[in-house]
C-alpha positions in Angstrom: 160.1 9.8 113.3 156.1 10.1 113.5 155.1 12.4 116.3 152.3 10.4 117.9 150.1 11.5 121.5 152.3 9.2 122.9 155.6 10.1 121.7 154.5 13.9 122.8 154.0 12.4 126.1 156.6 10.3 126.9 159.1 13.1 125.6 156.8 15.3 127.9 157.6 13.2 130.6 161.2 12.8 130.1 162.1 16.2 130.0 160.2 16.7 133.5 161.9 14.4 135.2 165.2 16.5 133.7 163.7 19.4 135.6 162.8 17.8 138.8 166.7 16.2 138.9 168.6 18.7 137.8 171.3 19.4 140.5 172.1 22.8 141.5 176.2 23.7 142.4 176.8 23.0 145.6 179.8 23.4 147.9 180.4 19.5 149.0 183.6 19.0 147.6 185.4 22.5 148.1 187.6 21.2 150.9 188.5 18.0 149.0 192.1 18.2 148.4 193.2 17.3 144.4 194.2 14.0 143.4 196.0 13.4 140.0 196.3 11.2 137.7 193.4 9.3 136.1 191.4 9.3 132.3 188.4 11.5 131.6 186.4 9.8 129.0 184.3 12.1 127.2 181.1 11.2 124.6 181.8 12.6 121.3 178.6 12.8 119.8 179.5 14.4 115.4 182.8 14.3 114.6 184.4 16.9 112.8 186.4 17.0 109.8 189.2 19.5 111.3 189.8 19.8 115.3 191.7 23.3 115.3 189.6 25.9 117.1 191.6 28.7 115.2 189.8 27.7 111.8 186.5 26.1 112.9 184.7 28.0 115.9 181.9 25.2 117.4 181.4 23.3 120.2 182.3 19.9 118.8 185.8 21.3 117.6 186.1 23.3 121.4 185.0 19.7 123.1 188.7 18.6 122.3 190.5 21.4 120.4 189.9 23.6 123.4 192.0 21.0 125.8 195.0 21.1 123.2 195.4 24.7 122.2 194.3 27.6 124.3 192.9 31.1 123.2 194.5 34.8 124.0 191.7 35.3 126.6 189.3 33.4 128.5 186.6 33.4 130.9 186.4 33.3 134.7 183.9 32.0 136.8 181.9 34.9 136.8 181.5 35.3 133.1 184.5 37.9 133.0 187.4 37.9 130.4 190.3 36.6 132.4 194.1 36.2 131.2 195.6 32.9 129.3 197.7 33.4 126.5 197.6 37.1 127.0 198.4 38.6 130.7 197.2 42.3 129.7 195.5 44.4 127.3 194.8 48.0 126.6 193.2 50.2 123.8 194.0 53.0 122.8 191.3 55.9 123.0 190.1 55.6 119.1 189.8 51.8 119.4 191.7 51.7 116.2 195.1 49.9 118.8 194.4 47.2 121.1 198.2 46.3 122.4 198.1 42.6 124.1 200.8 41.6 126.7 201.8 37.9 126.1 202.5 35.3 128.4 206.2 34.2 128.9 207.9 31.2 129.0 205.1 29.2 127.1 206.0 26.3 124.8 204.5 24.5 122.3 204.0 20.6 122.4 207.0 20.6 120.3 208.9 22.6 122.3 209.5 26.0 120.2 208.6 28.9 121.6 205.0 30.7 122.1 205.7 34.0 120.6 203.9 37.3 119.3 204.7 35.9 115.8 202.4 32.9 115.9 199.5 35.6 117.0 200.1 38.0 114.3 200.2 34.4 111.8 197.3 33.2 113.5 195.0 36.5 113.2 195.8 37.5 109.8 196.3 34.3 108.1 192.7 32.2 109.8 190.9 34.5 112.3 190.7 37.1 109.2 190.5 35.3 106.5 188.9 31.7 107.5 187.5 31.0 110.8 184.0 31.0 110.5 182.4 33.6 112.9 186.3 35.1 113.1 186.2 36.4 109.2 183.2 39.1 110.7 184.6 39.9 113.6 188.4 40.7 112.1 186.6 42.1 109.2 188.4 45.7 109.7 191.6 43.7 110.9 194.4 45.5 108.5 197.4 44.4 110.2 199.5 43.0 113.5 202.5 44.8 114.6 205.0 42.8 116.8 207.6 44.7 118.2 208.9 42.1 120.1 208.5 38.2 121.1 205.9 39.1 123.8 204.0 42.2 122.4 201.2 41.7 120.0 199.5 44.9 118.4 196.5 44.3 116.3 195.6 47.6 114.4 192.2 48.0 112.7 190.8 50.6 110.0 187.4 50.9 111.9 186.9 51.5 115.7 186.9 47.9 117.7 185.4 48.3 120.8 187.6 46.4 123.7 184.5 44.6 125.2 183.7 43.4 122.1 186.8 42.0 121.2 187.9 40.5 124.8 184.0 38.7 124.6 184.8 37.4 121.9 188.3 36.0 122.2 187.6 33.2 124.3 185.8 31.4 121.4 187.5 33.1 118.5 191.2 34.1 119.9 192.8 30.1 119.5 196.7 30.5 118.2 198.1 28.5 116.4 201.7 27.6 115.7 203.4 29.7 112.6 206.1 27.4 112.0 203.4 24.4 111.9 201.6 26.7 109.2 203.3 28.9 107.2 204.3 28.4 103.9 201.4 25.3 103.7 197.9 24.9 102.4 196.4 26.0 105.9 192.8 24.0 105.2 194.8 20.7 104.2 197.3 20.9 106.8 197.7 17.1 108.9 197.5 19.5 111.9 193.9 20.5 111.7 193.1 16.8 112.6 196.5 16.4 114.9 196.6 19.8 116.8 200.1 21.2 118.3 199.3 23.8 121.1 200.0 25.1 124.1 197.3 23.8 126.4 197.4 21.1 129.3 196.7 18.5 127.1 199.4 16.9 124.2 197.5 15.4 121.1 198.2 11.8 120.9 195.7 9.7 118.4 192.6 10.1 116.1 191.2 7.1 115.2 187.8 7.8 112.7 185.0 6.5 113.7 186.7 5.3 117.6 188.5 7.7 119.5 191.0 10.6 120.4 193.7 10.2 122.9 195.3 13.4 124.3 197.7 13.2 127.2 199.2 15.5 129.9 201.0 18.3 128.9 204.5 18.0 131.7 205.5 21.3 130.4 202.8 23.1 131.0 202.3 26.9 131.9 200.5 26.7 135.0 202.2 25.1 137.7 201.5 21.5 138.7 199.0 21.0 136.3 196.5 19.6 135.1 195.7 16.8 137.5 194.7 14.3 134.9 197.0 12.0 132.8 194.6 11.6 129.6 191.6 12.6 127.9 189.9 10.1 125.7 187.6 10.9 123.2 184.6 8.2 122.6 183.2 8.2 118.7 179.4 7.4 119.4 176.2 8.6 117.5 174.3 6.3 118.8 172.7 8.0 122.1 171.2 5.2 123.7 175.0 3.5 123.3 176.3 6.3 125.0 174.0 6.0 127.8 174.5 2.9 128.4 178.2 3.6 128.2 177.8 6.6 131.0 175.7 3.5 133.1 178.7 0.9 132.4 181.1 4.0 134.3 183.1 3.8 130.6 182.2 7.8 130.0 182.5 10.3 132.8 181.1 13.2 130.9 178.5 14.0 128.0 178.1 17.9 126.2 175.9 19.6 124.9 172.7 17.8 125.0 173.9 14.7 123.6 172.0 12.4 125.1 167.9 11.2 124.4 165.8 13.1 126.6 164.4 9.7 127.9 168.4 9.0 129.1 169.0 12.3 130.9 166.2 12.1 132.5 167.0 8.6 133.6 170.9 9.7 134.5 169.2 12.4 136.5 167.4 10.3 138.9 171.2 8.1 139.4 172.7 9.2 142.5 175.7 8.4 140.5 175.6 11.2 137.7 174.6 14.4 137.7 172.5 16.3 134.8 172.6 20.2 134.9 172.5 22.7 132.5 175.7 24.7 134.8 178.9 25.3 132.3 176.9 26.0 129.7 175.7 29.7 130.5 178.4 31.5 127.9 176.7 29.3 125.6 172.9 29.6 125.2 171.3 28.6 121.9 168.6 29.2 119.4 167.0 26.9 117.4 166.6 28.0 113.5 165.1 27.3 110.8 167.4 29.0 107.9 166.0 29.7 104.5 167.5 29.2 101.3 166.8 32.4 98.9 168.1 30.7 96.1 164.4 29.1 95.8 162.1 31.7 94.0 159.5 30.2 96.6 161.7 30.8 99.4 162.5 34.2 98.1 159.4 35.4 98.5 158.9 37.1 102.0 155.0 36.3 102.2 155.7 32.4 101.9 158.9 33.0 104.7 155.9 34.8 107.1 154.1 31.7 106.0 156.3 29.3 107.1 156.4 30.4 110.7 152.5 31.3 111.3 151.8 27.5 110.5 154.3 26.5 113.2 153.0 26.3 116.2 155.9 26.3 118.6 154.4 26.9 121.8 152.9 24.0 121.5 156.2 22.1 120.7 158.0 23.6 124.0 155.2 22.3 126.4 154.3 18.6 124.6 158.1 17.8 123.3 161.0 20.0 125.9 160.3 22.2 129.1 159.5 25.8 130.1 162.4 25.3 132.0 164.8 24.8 129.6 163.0 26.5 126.3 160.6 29.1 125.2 159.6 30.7 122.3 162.3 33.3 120.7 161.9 36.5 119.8 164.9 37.0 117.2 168.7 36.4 117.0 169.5 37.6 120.1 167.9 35.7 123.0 166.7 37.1 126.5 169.5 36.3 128.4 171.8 39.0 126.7 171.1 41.5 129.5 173.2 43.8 127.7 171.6 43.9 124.0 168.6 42.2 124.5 166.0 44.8 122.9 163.9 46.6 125.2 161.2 47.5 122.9 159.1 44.7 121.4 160.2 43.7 117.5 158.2 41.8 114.7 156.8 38.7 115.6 155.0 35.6 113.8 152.7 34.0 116.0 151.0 30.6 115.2 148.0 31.8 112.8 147.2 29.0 110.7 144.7 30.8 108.4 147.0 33.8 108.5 149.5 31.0 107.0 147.2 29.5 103.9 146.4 33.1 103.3 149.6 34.5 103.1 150.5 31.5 100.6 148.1 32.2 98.5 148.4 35.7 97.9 151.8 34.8 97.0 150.5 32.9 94.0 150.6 29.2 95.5 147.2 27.2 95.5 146.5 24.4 97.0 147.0 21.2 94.1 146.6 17.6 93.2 145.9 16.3 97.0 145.9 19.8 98.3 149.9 20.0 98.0 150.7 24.1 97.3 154.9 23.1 96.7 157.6 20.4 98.1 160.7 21.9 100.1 163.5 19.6 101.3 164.5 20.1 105.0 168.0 19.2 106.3 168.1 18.8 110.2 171.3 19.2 111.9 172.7 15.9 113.5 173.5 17.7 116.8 170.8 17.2 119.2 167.1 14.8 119.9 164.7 18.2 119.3 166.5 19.2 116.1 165.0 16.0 114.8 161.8 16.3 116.8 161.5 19.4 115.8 162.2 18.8 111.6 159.2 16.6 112.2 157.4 18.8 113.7 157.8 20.9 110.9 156.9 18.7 108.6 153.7 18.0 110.0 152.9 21.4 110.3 153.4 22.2 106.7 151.5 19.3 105.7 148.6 21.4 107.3 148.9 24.1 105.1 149.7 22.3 101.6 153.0 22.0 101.9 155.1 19.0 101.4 158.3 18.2 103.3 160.8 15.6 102.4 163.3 15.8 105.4 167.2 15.4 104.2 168.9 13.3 107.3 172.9 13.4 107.1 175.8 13.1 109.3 177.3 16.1 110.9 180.0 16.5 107.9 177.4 15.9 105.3 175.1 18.3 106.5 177.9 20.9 106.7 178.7 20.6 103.3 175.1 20.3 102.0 173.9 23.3 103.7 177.1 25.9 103.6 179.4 24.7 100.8 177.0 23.3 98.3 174.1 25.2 99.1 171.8 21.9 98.0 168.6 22.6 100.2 165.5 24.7 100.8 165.1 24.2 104.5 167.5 23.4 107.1 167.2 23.3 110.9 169.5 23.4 113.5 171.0 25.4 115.9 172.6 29.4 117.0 174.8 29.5 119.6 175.1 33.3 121.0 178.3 34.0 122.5 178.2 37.1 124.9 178.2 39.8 121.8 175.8 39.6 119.0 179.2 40.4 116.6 180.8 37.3 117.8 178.7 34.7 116.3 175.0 36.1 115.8 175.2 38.9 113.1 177.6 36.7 110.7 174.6 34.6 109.8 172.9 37.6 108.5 176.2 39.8 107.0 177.1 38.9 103.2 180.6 38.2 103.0 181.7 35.1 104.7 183.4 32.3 102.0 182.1 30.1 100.7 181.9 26.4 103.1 182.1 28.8 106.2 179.9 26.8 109.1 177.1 29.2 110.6 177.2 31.9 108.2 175.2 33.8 105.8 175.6 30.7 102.9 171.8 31.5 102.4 171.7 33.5 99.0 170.5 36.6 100.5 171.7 40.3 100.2 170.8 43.1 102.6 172.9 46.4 102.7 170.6 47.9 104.9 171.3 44.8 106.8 174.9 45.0 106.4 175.5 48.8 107.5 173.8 48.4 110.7 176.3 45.0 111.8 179.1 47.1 110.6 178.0 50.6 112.4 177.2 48.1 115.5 180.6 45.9 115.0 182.8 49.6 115.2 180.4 51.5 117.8 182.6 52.5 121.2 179.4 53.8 122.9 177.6 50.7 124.4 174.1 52.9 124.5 174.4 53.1 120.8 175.4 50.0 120.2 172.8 48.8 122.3 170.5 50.9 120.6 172.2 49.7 116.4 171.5 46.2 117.7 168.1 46.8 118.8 167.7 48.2 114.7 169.4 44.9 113.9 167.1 42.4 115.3 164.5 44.6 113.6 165.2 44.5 110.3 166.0 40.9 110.6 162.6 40.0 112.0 160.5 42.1 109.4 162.6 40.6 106.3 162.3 37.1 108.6 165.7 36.5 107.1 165.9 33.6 109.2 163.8 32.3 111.8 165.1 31.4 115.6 161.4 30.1 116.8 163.2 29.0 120.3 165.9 29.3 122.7 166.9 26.8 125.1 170.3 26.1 127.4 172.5 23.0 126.7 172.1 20.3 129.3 175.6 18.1 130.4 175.7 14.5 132.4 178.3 14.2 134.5 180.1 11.5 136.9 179.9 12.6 140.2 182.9 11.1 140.5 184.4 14.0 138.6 185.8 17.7 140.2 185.7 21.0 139.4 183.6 20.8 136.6 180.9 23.4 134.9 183.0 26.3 137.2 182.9 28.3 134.1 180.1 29.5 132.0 181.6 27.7 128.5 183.0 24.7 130.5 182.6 22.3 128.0 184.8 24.2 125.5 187.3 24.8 128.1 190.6 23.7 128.9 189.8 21.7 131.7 192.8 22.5 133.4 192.0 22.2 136.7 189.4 18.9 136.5 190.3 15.7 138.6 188.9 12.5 139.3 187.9 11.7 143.0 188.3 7.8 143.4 
């Protein structure tokens, strides 16, 4: 992709007319009385190599993992943790005993019993030791009493702050079924990619490459629901396909920015759909650009500093996305965390272009044969259009400074595996999601620790103890000033070592059918159970 005047400006354009459409929640249908039955057809952008939520936490496993099995807690409309799985919880005053009330009378889709067993299985044996953000987060875990069927009491050597934990549930509390699991190779399991829960939706079909099919749940915990009879899954990469497929009425509902810019803009202005960034509040995002230490070049701090002086990102935000939508971040944990956003101002690298050529020369690299100091390889995530406007962008940028880029495009598996298992890359972009607590899913990109393969971790060849203590004193913290106040220390450290760079944040924008109800009533909608969604005629 060459970034050209006019592809600034028609992307410029595009993601104006987003702005001037986007439709704000209104109460037009709250008297409308449900009416069930009817498919949901939902674009799925990647697919993923497993769809169980309780060993892979991301939105493309939630998108339909999060319909088919169903987490100890979730949230309400209001942002709140709110009951599922779990009807109670209490701590106990060291935080050392958090006791969890369980929901009776649940089944699985195979009809055996939900019971305190298949938590204690599920937390010890893939929230502990495999889920990706989970393995940080359960990292003082030590064991899971259950003193009867519908009584779960997770016990912990270190302090675990209630709020924490019940923020970060709704993403990383998904059960699983024991007696589906136990006693088998849990990453190989057939389940991972045909999921048994307790949800509203039964798993039916995966086809690769085509489709999944799940189907109403008739045994469902909450009464008389859900309203519709099937969810189906569409397999397409191909954004302007899916468009045209949201036009043709054949999908109701595409996540997470899925679309071309140019398309949602176009949706917005359909009195037919509806394009809103509402639903995805629990989920705002970062873009990154993650370095690999492993490269002596990489490894040195003055050509990391480097790196983001010659990128001039303000300029990106107002020629390629919207002020509305994006703006330049300040570290890993973005503005709207009212409650550990840092007050006081932390290290920043600011566009400096000279600053840039300077700082790469001190660190030993001249300008060569054509002016070219080095050659990195970037790999740009698959999810999203400015990932690979942005990987461009980079490129260009660099080029400015004597720096080569050859960008690395893969699929969404291939760029899991390049970038966390195999560790085969120099650059790679993509993007943060922050999820209510910076211990849920911000500081396990920066703790050592995680295994090897784990998505969105520290797979980056770098070792910081100084690092580590303060995500651990943080992580175990019951005081919310000083943890406030740890995190703050945190996002300092972070930026002055520029262990990784998050150069913007940005919220997720959804197009939806307005033929569709009670949708985006919950800040991680998309990841939801959908529970309570119908289809007006």
């Amino acid at each position: 992709m060459e970034l050209t005047r006019r592809t600034a400006l028609a992307t410029s354009a595009a993601i104006a007319a987003i702005a001037a459409s986007v439709n704000s929640p209104g109460s037009a249908f709250a008297q409308e009385t449900p009416r069930r039955g009817g498919i949901m057809t939902v674009h799925f952008a990647t697919e993923q190599r497993i769809l169980n939520p309780s060993l892979q936490a991301s939105t493309g496993v939630y998108i339909v993992g999060g319909k088919i099995q169903e987490p100890l807690v979730d949230l309400d409309a209001s942002g709140n943790p709110t009951a599922c799985l779990a009807e109670s919880w209490e701590s106990s005053a060291d935080g050392k005993t958090i006791t969890f009330k369980l929901r009776q009378g649940v089944t699985w889709h195979d009809g055996r019993p939900f019971t305190s067993a298949d938590v204690q299985f599920t937390a010890m044996e893939m929230w502990k030791k495999i889920l990706n953000y989970g393995t940080a987060v359960q990292l003082f875990l030590e064991a899971v009493e259950t003193p009867d069927a519908h009584t779960a009491v997770f016990k912990y050597g270190r302090p675990m702050p209630l709020g924490l934990l019940l923020r970060a549930l709704p993403d990383l509390g998904y059960v699983s079924p024991k007696h589906i699991y136990e006693g088998t190779d849990i990453r190989q399991n057939p389940a991972n990619t045909a999921p048994i829960g307790t949800g509203p939706f039964k798993f039916v079909q995966y086809e690769r490459g085509q489709f999944i099919i799940a189907d109403r749940n008739p045994n469902y915990w909450r009464p008389n629901l859900p309203y519709l009879d099937r969810v189906v899954w569409r397999v397409i990469s191909d954004r302007s396909a899916a468009a045209a497929q949201m036009e043709a009425g054949q999908i109701l509902y595409s996540p997470f920015s899925s679309l071309a810019l140019a398309d949602l803009a176009r949706l917005g202005r359909d009195p037919r759909f509806e394009v809103t960034t509402r639903g995805n509040e629990g989920n705002p995002r970062t873009n990154t650009l993650e370095f690999n230490f492993r490269n002596p070049i990489l490894a040195d701090i003055r050509v990391r500093k480097a790196l983001a002086h010659a990128i001039n990102v303000p300029f990106f935000i107002e020629n390629f996305l919207n002020e509305n939508y994006a703006k330049p971040g300040t570290g890993p944990i973005p503005t709207v965390s009212t409650d550990f956003y840092p007050t006081s101002p932390m290290p920043q690298y600011p566009y400096d272009k000279a600053l840039a050529m300077r700082l790469l020369t001190e660190a030993g690299h001249r300008p060569g044969a054509g002016g070219v100091r080095f050659t990195l390889r970037l790999n740009p995530a698959p999810w999203g259009e400015d990932i690979g406007l942005f990987s461009t962008f980079i490129q260009q940028s660099l080029q400015e400074v004597g720096i080569r880029v050859e960008i690395v495009r893969t699929d969404a598996a291939g760029f899991l595996r390049t970038v966390y298992n195999d560790w085969n890359f120099d650059l790679a972009t993509g993007w943060h999601q922050y999820r209510n607590d910076p211990a849920v899913s911000t500081t396990v990109w920066y703790r050592t620790g995680s295994p090897r393969g784990a998505p969105w971790t520290n797979q980056f060849g770098f070792e910081d103890t100084q690092i580590d203590g303060i995500i651990d004193a943080a992580a175990t913290e019951l005081d919310p000033v000083k943890r406030k106040s740890l995190y703050a220390d945190f996002v300092r450290r972070g930026n002055s070592e520029q262990l990784l760079w998050n150069p913007m944040e940005q919220l997720f924008l959804s197009a939806f059918s307005r033929k569709l109800r009670n949708h985006g009533n919950m800040p991680r909608w998309g990841s939801s159970s959908w529970h309570d969604l119908w289809i007006a005629p």
